[in-house]
Phi, psi and omega in degrees: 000328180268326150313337169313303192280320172294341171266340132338289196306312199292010205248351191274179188263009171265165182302333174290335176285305141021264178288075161268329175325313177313278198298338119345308190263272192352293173293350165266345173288318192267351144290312172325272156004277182294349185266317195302302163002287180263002162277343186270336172286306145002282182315284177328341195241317189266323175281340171268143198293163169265125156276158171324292131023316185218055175284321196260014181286144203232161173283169166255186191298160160330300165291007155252346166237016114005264193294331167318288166299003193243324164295323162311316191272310183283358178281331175297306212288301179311308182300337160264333202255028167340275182285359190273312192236281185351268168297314173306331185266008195187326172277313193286343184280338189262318203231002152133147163306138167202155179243130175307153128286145207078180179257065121332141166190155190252352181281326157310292171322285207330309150343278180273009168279307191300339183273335171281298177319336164297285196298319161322346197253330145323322202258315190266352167295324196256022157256009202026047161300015156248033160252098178196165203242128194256135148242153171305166173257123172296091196222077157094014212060015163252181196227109163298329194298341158273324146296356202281121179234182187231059167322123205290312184319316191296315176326321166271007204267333166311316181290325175266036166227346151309144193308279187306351174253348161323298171310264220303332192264335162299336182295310153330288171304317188284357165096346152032269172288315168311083207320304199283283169337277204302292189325304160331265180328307145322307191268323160322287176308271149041288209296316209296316169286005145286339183287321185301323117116194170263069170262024171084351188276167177277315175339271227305306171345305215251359120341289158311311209267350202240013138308280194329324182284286197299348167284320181286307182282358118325297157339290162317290164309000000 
């Protein structure tokens, strides 16, 4: 839907509309992204070895992963019926009749995830992979293999070694980008030229009080 909206978009006479190809590439870079993202939870949950440490960890109760599962199910329920239910009953009364581009339809993908996951399922029944012998790795006669981990960064880590996400991503660390630090930082300052002041003299007080008056009655008027 937001490649939708951008190519829409892209139909308009202003110069933003112009560079809609830009704004475009920006969103798929930023699905890119977001795919590294979940390879890296991917990797952590699934690729990575169990420590000793967390042998005896248990599932949790029913009720808790109860609304998990029901928030899944209902997020799969949006995604095939999207273009069908989804968006016409609840996106087109706020913002308006519109036609997808392209033959996108989700009830179609929805389709053709379920015929691939058949024939995967099929493929792997009828070759019997699942008769097969786990060995240990062999490096020198010694045996590795419990020690062998899968660090999750590395799956992304090729993308942060580009010269511009290098910048961006040390621009990162220094916090840079951080909304909560820079807020910190700003009212921390703020406060500190507020203290300054407030130095105990009465002048300035009474300085301070008939700003503050001449600050209102500006308002007012």
């Amino acid at each position: 839907m937001i490649y939708q909206g951008i190519i829409e978009f892209g139909a308009g006479a202003g110069v933003a509309n112009k560079l809609w190809i830009i704004w475009l590439g920006l969103a798929v870079l930023g699905s890119a992204l977001t795919l590294a993202s979940f390879i890296k939870f991917i990797g952590g949950v699934f690729l990575s070895r169990q420590k000793t440490t967390f042998e005896k960890v248990r599932e949790v109760p029913f009720l808790m992963w109860l609304p998990m599962v029901l928030l899944a199910l209902l997020c799969v329920v949006f995604g095939v019926f999207a273009t069908t239910f989804v968006v016409p009953r609840f996106l087109m009364p706020v913002t308006g009749e519109f036609q997808f581009t392209g033959l996108w339809n989700s009830t179609f993908v929805s389709l053709l995830i379920v015929i691939t996951i058949v024939l995967g399922t099929i493929v792997y029944l009828a070759s019997g992979l699942k008769k097969f012998r786990t060995e240990d790795s062999f490096i020198g006669g010694e045996r590795i293999q419990e020690k062998t981990g899968y660090p999750t960064p590395e799956f992304y880590k090729t993308i942060g070694e580009f010269k511009f996400f290098a910048l961006m991503y040390r621009k990162a660390e220094e916090k840079l980008f951080d909304i909560y630090d820079l807020s910190k930082q700003f009212v921390l300052w703020f406060s500190h030229k507020l203290s300054e002041g407030h130095n105990g003299v009465l002048t300035g007080y009474i300085i301070w009080v008939f700003a503050g008056l001449i600050i209102m009655l500006l308002i007012m008027n």
